[in-house]
N, C-alpha and C positions, 0 to 999 in steps of 0.2 A: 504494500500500500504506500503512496506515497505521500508523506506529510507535507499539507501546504506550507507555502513561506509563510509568514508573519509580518503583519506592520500595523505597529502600536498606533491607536489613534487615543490620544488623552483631549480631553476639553476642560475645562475650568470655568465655571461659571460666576465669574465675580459682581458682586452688587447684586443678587438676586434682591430685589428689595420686595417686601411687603408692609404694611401698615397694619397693627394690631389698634384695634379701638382702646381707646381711653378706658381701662377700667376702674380708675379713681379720679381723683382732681386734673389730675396731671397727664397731658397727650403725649403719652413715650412714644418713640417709634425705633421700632427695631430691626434691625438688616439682619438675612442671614447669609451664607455663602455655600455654596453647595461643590463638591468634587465630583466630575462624573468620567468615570476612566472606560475603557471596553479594548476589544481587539477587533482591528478590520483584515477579515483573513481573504489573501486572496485565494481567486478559487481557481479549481485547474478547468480544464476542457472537458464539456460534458455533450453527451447525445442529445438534439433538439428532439423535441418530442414527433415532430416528424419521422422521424428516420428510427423510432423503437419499434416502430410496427409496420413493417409493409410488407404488402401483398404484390407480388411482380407473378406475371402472366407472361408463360412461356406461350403462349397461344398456343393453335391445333399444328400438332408436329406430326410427318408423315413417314410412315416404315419407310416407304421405299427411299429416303433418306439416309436411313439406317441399316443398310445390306452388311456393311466390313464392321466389326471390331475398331474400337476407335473412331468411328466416322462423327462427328459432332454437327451440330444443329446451330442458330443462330446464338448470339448469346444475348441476354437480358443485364441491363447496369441495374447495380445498385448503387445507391448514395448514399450517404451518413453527414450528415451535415454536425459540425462542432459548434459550439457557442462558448462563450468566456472564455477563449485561451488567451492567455497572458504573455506580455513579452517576457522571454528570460532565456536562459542560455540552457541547452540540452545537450543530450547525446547520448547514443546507445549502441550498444554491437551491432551489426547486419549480421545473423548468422547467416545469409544466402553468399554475403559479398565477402563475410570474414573480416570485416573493418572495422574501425570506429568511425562513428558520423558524428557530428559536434557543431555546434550553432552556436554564435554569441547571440541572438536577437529570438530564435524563433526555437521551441520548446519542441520533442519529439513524441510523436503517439504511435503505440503498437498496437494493432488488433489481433486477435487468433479467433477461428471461426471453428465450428463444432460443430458437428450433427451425426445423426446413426449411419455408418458409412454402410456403399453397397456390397454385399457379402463375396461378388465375382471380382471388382475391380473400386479395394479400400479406401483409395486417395478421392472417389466420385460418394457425393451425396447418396442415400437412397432416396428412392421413389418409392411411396404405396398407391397401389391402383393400377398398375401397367408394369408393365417390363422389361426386363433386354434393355434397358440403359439407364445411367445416375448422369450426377449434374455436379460439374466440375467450376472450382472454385478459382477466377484468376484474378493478377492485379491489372492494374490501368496500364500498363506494359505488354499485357497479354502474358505472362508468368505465371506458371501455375502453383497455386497456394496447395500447402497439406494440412488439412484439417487435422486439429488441435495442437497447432506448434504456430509460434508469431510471423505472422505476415511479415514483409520488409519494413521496416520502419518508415515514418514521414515528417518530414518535418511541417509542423504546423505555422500559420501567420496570425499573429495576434490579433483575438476579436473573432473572426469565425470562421470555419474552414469547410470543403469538402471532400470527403474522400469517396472516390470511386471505382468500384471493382467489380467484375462479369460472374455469373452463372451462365455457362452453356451444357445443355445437353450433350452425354457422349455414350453413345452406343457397347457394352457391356455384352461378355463370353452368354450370358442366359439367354433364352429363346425371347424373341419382342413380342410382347403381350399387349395389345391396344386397349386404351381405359383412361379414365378421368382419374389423373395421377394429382400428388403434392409432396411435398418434401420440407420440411424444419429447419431452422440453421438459427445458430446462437453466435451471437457478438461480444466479444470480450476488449473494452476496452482498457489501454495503461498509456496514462499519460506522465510523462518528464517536465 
């Protein structure tokens, strides 16, 4: 988890003035002064509410697309829109590239993607409802991602970002079974 930065915000409210009524001869008037401290945390990048729920439609996909092993079908974007990223200085491993990536201005987000993989061909989503092929996971590169390990890192721009990566269909060793399919996929985000 990552702990946000910190920056103290203190105020002090001096002269708070109110007036007490005269409870005898005499019109006292009394000041008080009050301390008021807190902490303004900044916050890291988070998923717009947009982008925690969508539904993407492979539309109507046709076998005979699907004759080879491997053959794939269009692919569908998804988006993930960020809000409150912060400027500040990041960096994380690429385990694809083997590097360090490092930012003095713009803070780094990794995602890993999840779902019950297809039992013929592990790296592709499953499908229920049809057959004979899963739904492969790639980045904005056309790179193909492996579910449950971190995507390539990104570096984000402060204030709001989008990130964009494909589902395409890909044809699978099991026999193709025509049918009103769907598939699940969970997003994990980590932001630096």
């Amino acid at each position: 988890m990552i702990s946000p930065i910190r920056s103290c915000l203190a105020a002090s409210f001096c002269c708070a003035n109110f007036s007490i009524p005269a409870l005898a001869a005499g019109n006292d008037v009394q000041t008080a002064e009050f301390q008021v401290v807190g902490t303004l945390l900044e916050s890291a990048c988070y998923l717009d509410t947009s982008s925690r729920h969508q539904a993407l439609d492979l539309g109507d996909l046709n076998t005979a697309n699907f004759t080879r092993i491997g053959d794939q079908g269009k692919p569908v974007t998804l988006q993930l829109k960020l809000r409150g990223c912060v400027r500040s200085e990041g960096g994380r491993r690429d385990e694809r590239l083997g590097t360090l990536l490092w930012s003095a201005s713009e803070p780094v987000a990794t995602l890993s993607f999840s779902a019950v993989t297809d039992p013929d061909t592990p790296e592709l989503i499953k499908v229920t409802g049809a057959g004979g092929f899963g739904l492969r996971m790639q980045d904005v590169q056309g790179h193909n991602l492996v579910l449950g390990r971190t995507a390539p890192v990104w570096f984000v721009s402060p204030g709001e970002s989008q990130l964009t990566y494909y589902i395409r269909p890909e044809r699978t060793a099991a026999p193709l079974r025509p049918g009103v399919f769907r598939a699940s996929l969970n997003v994990n985000l980590s932001y630096d």
